[in-house]
ZADRENVO-864813 format. One line per 4 residues: number of its first residue (from 1); for each residue x, y, z of N, C-alpha, C, O. Coordinates in steps of 0.05 Angstrom, whole numbers. Example, Ala and Ser with C-alpha at 12.3 -4.5 7.8 and 13.67 -1.06 7.14 Angstrom:
BEGIN
1 = 264:-114:156:246:-90:156:264:-66:156:285:-66:169; 257:-45:142:273:-21:143:258:1:157:268:23:161
***
This chain:
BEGIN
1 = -441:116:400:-454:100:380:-450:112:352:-462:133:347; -432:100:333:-431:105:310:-464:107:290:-483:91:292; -463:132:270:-491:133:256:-488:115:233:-467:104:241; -492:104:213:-493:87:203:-496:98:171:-488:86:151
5 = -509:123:171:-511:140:150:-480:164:143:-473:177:124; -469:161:166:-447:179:179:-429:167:146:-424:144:139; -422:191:132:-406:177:100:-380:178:114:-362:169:99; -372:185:133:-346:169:147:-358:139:155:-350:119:142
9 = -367:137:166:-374:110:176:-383:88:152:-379:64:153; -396:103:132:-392:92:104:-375:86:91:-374:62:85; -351:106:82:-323:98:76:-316:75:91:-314:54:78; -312:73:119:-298:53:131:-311:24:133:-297:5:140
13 = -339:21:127:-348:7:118:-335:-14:90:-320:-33:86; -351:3:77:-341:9:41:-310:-1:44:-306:-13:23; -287:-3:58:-263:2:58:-260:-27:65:-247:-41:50; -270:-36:82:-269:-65:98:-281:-82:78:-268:-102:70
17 = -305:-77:67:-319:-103:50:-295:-101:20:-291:-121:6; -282:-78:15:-266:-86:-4:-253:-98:-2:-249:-114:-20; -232:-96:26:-213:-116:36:-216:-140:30:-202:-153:14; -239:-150:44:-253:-176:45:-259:-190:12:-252:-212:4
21 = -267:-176:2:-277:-175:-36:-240:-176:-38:-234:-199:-30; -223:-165:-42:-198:-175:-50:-180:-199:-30:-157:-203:-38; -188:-210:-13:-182:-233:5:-203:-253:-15:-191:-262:-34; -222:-258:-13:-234:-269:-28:-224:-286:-56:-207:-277:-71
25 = -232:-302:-59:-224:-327:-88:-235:-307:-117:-225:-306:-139; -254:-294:-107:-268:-277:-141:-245:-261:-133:-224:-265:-146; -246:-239:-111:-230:-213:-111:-201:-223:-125:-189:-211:-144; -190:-249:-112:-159:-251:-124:-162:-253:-161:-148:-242:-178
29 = -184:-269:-163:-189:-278:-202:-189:-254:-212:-175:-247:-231; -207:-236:-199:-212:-213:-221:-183:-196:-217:-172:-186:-237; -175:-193:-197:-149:-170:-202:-125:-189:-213:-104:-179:-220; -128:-212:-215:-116:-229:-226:-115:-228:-255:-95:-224:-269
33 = -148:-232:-264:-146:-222:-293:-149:-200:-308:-154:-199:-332; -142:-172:-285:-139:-153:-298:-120:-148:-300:-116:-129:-314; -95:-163:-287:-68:-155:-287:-59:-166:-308:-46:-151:-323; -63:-202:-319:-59:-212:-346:-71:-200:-368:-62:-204:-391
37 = -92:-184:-364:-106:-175:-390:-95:-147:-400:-98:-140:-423; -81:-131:-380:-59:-109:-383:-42:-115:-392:-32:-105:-412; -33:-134:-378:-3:-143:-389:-1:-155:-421:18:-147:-435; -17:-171:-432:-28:-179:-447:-32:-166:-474:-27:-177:-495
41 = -43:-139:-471:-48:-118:-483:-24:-102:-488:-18:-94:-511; -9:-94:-463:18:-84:-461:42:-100:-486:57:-85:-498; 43:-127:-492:51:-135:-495:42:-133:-530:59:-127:-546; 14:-138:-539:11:-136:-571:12:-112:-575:11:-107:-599
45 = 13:-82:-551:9:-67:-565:40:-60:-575:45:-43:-593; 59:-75:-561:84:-69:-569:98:-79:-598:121:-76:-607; 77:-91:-607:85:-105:-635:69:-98:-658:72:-108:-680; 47:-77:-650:27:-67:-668:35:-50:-694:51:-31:-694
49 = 23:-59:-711:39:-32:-735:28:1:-731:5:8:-733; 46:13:-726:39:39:-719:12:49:-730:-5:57:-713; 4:49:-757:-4:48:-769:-41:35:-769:-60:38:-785; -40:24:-747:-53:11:-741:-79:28:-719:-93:14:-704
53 = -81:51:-719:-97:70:-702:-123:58:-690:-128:68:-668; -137:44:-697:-158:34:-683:-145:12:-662:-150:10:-638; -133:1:-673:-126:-24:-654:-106:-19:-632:-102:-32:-611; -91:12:-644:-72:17:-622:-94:21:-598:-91:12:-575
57 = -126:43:-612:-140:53:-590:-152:34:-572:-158:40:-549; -156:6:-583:-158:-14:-574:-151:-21:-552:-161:-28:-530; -132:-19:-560:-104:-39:-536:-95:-19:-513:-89:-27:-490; -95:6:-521:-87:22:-502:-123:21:-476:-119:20:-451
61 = -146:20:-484:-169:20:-475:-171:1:-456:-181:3:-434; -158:-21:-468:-151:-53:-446:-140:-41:-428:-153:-29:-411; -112:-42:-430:-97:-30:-413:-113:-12:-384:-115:-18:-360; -123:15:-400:-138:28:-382:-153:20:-359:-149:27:-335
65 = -177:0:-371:-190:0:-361:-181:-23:-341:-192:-24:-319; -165:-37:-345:-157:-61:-328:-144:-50:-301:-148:-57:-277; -123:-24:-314:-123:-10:-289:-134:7:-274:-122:14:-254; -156:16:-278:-171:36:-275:-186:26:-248:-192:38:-228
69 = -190:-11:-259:-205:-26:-238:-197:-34:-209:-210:-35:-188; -168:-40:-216:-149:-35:-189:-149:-19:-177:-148:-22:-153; -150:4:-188:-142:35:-179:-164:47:-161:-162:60:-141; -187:38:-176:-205:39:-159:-219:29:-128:-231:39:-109
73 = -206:-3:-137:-206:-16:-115:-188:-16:-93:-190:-31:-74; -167:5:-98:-141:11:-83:-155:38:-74:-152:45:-51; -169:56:-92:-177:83:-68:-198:78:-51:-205:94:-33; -214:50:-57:-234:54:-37:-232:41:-12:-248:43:6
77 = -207:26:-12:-194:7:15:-179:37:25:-185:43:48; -164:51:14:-146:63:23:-164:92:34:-155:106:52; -191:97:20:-207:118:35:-211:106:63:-205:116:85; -224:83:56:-238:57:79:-225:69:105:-235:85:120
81 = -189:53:109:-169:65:122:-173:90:134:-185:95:155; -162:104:120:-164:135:135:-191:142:147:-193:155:167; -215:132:133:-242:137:158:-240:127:175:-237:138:197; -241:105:173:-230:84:210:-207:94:220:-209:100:243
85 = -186:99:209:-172:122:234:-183:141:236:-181:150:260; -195:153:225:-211:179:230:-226:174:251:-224:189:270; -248:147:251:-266:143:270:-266:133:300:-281:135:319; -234:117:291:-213:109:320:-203:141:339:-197:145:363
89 = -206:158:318:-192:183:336:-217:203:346:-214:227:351; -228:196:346:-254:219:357:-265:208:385:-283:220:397
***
């Protein structure tokens, strides 16, 4: 019987409902519009006047954080994973 408090059994938890949250109609919109809002940003910051230091910090901040959100949602499926094999092998 798996413990339920077990932060392996948490991860793999945590790992699956993200899955599910990116199968999902919101999960696809939002990584959807973090990928246009990167790109987006990628794109004015390429035409910015150098000169322009706030707005570069701006645009580079978009960027960031748009990926930051994926990134995140990519280590917590990909922890998820390795606990459930973890918990498949014991």
């Amino acid at each position: 019987m798996l413990d339920a408090n077990d932060p392996t059994v948490k991860a793999a938890v945590l790992g699956r409902q993200v899955e599910d949250f990116l199968q999902s109609d919101i999960g696809k919109y939002l990584v959807g519009r973090a990928d246009s809002d990167a790109q987006e940003a990628l794109d004015q910051l390429k035409r910015v006047a150098w000169w322009r230091g706030k707005r570069i910090q701006y645009l580079q901040n978009r960027v960031y954080v748009a990926e930051k959100f994926q990134e995140w949602l990519g280590n917590a499926y990909s922890e998820g994973l390795n606990a459930l094999r973890s918990l498949e092998n014991v």
